[in-house]
N, C-alpha and C positions, 0 to 999 in steps of 0.2 A: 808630317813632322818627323824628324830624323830624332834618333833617341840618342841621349848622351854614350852611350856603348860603341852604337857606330862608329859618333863622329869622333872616337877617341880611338875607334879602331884605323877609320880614316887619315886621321891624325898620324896616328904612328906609322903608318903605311907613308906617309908623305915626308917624313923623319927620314925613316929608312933610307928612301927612294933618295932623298937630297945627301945623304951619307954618303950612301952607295955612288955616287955621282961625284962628288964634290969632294967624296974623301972625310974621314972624323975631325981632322983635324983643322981642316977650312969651315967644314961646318960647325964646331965650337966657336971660331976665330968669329964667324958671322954673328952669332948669339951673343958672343961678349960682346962685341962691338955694337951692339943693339941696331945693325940692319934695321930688323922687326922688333918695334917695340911691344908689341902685343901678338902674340901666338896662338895666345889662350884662348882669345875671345873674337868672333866677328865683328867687320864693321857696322852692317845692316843689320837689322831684325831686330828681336824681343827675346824675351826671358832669360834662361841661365845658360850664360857667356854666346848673349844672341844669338843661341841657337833654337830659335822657332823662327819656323820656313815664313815670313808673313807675305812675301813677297809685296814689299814696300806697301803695305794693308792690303792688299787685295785678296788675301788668302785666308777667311776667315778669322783672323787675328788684325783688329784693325790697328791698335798701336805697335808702332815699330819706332827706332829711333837710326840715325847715322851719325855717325863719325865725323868729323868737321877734318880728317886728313889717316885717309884711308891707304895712300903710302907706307904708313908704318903699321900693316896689320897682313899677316900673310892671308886671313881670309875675307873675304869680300860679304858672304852672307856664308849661312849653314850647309850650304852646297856647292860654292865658287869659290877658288881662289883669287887674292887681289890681283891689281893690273900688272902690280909692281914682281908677283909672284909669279903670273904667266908668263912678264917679260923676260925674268930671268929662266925661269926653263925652256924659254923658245930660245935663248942663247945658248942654253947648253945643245939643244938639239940641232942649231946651226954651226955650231962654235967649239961643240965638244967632241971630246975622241968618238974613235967608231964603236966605243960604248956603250953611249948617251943612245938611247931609245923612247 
């Protein structure tokens, strides 16, 4: 189980990193424009803002629930990014200046 601390420390590390990248002011643009309609919370799992690892029950936590459109959520479960999230960072890392790392 990842503790809320982490994944807030997690969290802002991936804030950053998409700033740093994309610039504050595309990154705002993104947020208002509601890209990601959910930041806050995972798609997968259980408890507070699905963050318990349940790995879809198998992980001593047998209720989990999912998201019915997991496109609008930057995280997939308490340790993955969504699809929609890795697509776009494999874009920058194809697609962006000699920056992007």
């Amino acid at each position: 189980v990842v503790d809320l601390r982490t994944q807030q420390k997690q969290f802002e590390k991936l804030v950053k990193d998409l700033r740093k990248k994309l610039g504050d002011e595309k990154a705002k643009r993104m947020v208002s424009e509601g890209v990601y309609m959910n930041g806050k919370s995972a798609c997968c799992n259980s408890g507070l803002y699905q963050g318990t690892y349940s790995y879809g029950g198998m992980r001593g936590v047998r209720e989990y629930s999912l998201c019915p459109n997991p496109e609008e959520y930057v995280f997939f479960d308490s340790y993955h990014p969504s699809e929609r999230a890795y697509q776009q960072f494999g874009q920058l890392m194809w697609n962006g200046s000699w920056h992007t790392t």
